[in-house]
Structure formats: structure tokens, C-alpha cells
C-alpha positions in Angstrom: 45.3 -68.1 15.6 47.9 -68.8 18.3 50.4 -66.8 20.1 53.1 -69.2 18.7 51.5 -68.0 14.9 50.9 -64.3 15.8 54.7 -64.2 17.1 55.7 -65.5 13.8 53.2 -63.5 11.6 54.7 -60.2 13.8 58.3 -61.0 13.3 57.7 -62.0 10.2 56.7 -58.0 9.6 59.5 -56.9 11.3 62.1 -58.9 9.7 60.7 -57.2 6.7 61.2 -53.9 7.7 64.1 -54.4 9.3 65.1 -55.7 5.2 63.6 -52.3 4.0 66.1 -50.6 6.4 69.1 -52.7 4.8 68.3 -52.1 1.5 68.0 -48.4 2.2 71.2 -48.3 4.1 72.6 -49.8 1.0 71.1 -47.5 -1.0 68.1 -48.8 -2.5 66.0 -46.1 -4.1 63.3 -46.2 -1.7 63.7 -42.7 0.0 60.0 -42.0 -0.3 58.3 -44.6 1.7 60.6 -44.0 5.2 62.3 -41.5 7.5 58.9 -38.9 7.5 59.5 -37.9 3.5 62.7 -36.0 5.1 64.7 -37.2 1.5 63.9 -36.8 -2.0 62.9 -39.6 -4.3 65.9 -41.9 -4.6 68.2 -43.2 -2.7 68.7 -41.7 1.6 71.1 -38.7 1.8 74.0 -40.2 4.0 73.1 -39.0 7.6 69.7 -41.0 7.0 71.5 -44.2 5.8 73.5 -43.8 8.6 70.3 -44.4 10.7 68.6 -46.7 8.3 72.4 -49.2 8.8 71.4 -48.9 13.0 67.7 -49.2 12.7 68.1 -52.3 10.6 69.4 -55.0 13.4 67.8 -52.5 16.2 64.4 -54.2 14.4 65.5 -57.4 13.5 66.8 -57.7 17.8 62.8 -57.2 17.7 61.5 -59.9 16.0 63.6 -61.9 18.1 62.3 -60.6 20.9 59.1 -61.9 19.5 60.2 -65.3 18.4 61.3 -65.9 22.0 57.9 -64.4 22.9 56.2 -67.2 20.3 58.5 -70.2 21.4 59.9 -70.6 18.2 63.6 -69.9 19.9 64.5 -69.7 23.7 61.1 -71.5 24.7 62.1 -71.3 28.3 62.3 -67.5 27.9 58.9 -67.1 26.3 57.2 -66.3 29.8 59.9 -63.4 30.6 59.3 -61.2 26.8 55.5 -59.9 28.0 57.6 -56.6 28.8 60.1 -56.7 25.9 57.4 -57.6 23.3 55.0 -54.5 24.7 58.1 -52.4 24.0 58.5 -53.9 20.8 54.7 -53.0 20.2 55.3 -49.1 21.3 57.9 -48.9 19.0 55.9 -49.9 16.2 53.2 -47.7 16.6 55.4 -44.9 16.5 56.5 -45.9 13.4 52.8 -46.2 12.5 52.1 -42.6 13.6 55.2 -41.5 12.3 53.9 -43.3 8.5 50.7 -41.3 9.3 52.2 -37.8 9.7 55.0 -38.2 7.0 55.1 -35.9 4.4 55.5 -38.4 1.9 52.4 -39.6 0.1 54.0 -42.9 -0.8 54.9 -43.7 2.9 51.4 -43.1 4.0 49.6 -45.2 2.2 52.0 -48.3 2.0 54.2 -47.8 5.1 51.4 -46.8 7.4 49.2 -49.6 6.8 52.3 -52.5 7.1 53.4 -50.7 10.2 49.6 -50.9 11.7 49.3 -54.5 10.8 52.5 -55.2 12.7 51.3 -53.0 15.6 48.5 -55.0 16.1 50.2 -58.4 15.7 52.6 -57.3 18.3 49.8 -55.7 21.0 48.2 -59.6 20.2 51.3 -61.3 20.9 52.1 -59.0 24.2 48.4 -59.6 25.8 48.1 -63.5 25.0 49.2 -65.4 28.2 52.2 -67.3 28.2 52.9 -70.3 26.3 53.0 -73.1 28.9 56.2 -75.7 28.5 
């Protein structure tokens, strides 16, 4: 694959759960699968939609972070997101550790697994060298 594919493929991910986030904020009865297994099943109690509704653009910001990265927007910029995109990557694996540790069944074992794949995608996308324009 190619950094310009990975970048995609990884904000791609992150696009998604920055979606996941949305629809929780909105309500979504999804409680189960994010936020540790703090909630019951069903929809967030209010102080965790509350952080669902910031986390949401906080990771969509991300993946364009990584699109930039990728050259699919800002090619110019691409060389400068080596930093930005390894922050991207710490953030995601502490999501994945976070999946890993949640009390929540569900979240482990369909959360965990996403969040890894992204992880990796983004350490990928952080090491490649810059695209040259």
C-alpha cells in the first residue's frame, strides 16, 4: 500500500468513529460499546453525550490531519503532519487500551479491535516518509 492509501484507509476509521460519537451524542442506543462501560445499555446519560458532541469533530479534526498527511487535501502541508499524525496515533491507542480495559464486554471485542486497526494505520501513516510534490 501507499502512504496516500493508508492516510485514507486511517481517516477513513476515524471518520467512522468520529460518526459513532455523533450518533451517540444524539442519542443512539449504543451506550455499551464506548466511554469504558461507564453507562447502561441504551442511550449515554447526559454528562457522557456532552463528551461524545466534543469528541465527535475533536476526531473528525483528526482524520484531517491525516488526509493532509496522505495528500488528499493541503498537499503542500503533507511534509509538516509527521508530528500531528504521531499525535493522532497516541490518541488512538488510548482509545485502544481504553476498549481493552472497559468494563463492557461489547466494547471489547468490537471497539477494541477497530480502534487497533486504526492505531496501526495511523503509526503506518506517521513513519512513511513524506510524499514528495
Amino acid at each position: 500500500m501507499t502512504l496516500e492509501t493508508e492516510a485514507l484507509l486511517a481517516a477513513i476509521a476515524l471518520l467512522g468513529f468520529a460518526g459513532f460519537h455523533a450518533a451517540l451524542a444524539l442519542g443512539a442506543p449504543w451506550a455499551a460499546y464506548a466511554w469504558g462501560g461507564q453507562a447502561d445499555p441504551g442511550p449515554l446519560p447526559p454528562r457522557l453525550q456532552l463528551g461524545s458532541t466534543i469528541l465527535s469533530p475533536f476526531i473528525a479534526a483528526m482524520a484531517v490531519l491525516l488526509l493532509i498527511r496522505g495528500g488528499w487535501l493541503y498537499a503542500s502541508l503533507a511534509p509538516t503532519m509527521q508530528w500531528p499524525v504521531w499525535a493522532v496515533f497516541l490518541f488512538v491507542l488510548t482509545q485502544f487500551f481504553g476498549a481493552m480495559r472497559s468494563q463492557s464486554l461489547k466494547e471489547r471485542r468490537r471497539m477494541a479491535p477497530l480502534y487497533g486497526i486504526a492505531a496501526v494505520l495511523c503509526a503506518v501513516v506517521a513513519f512513511a516518509s513524506p510524499i514528495s510534490g
